[in-house]
C-alpha positions in Angstrom: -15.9 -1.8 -16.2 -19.2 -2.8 -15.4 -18.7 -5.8 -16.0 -15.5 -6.3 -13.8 -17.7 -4.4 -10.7 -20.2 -7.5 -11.2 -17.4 -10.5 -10.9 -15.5 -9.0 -7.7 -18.9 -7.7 -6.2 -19.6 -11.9 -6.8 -16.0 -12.8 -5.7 -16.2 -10.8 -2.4 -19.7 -12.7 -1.4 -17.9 -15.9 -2.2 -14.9 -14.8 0.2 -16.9 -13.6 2.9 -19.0 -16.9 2.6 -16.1 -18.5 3.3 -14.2 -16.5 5.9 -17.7 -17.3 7.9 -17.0 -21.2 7.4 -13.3 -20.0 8.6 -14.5 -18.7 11.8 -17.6 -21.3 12.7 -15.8 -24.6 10.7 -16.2 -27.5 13.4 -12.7 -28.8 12.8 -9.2 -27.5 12.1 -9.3 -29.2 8.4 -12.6 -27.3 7.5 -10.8 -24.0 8.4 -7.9 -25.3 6.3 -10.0 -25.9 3.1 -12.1 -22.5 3.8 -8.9 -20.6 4.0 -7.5 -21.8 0.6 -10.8 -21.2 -1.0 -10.4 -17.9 -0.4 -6.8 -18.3 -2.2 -8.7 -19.7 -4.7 -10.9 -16.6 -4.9 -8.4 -14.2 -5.0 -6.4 -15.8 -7.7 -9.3 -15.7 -9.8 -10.1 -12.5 -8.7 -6.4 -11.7 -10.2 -7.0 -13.4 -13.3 -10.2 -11.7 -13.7 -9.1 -8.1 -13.3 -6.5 -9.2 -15.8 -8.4 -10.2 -18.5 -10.7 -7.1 -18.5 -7.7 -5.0 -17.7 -5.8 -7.1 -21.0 -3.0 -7.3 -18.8 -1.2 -10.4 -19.7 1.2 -10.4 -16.6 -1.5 -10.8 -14.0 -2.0 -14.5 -14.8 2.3 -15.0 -13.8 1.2 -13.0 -11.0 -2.0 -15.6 -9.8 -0.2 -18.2 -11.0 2.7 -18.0 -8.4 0.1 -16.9 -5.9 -1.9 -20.8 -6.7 1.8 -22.6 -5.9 2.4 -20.7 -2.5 -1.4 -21.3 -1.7 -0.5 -24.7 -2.6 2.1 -25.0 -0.7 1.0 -23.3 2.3 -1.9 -25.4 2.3 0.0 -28.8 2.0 2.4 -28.0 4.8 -0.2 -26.6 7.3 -2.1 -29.9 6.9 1.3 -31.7 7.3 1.7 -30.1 10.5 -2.0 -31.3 11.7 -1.7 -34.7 10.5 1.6 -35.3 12.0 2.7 -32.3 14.3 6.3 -31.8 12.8 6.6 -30.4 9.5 9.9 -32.3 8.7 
């Protein structure tokens, strides 16, 4: 358990590290990339608590979470680089 307390306590720095580039990124496209590192984060964070947890399922779980932060991410720099998204 200990050991579990030590990766999310690092986790959480790393998301509120980059929540701070969210809110003081000069440019729309640094925002972008700072949001899906916190994705990022959290799916590792998922993966992490199910390792030491030895549930199996959790990696489905982050796994689906990675392809709609992919996708989200794709399409919202779609919509910057061309304003539409079709």
């Amino acid at each position: 358990m200990t050991v579990l307390l030590a990766c999310m306590m690092a986790l959480g720095v790393s998301i509120l590290i980059a929540l701070i580039r969210v809110i003081l990124g000069p440019t729309a496209f640094d925002r972008v990339l700072a949001v899906n590192s916190i994705g990022t984060i959290v799916i590792i964070g998922v993966v992490v608590h199910g390792f030491i947890m030895e549930r199996p399922e959790f990696v489905d779980i982050a796994i689906l979470y990675a392809i709609l932060n992919f996708i989200g991410t794709f399409a919202v720099l779609k919509l910057f680089s061309t304003g539409k998204l079709s």
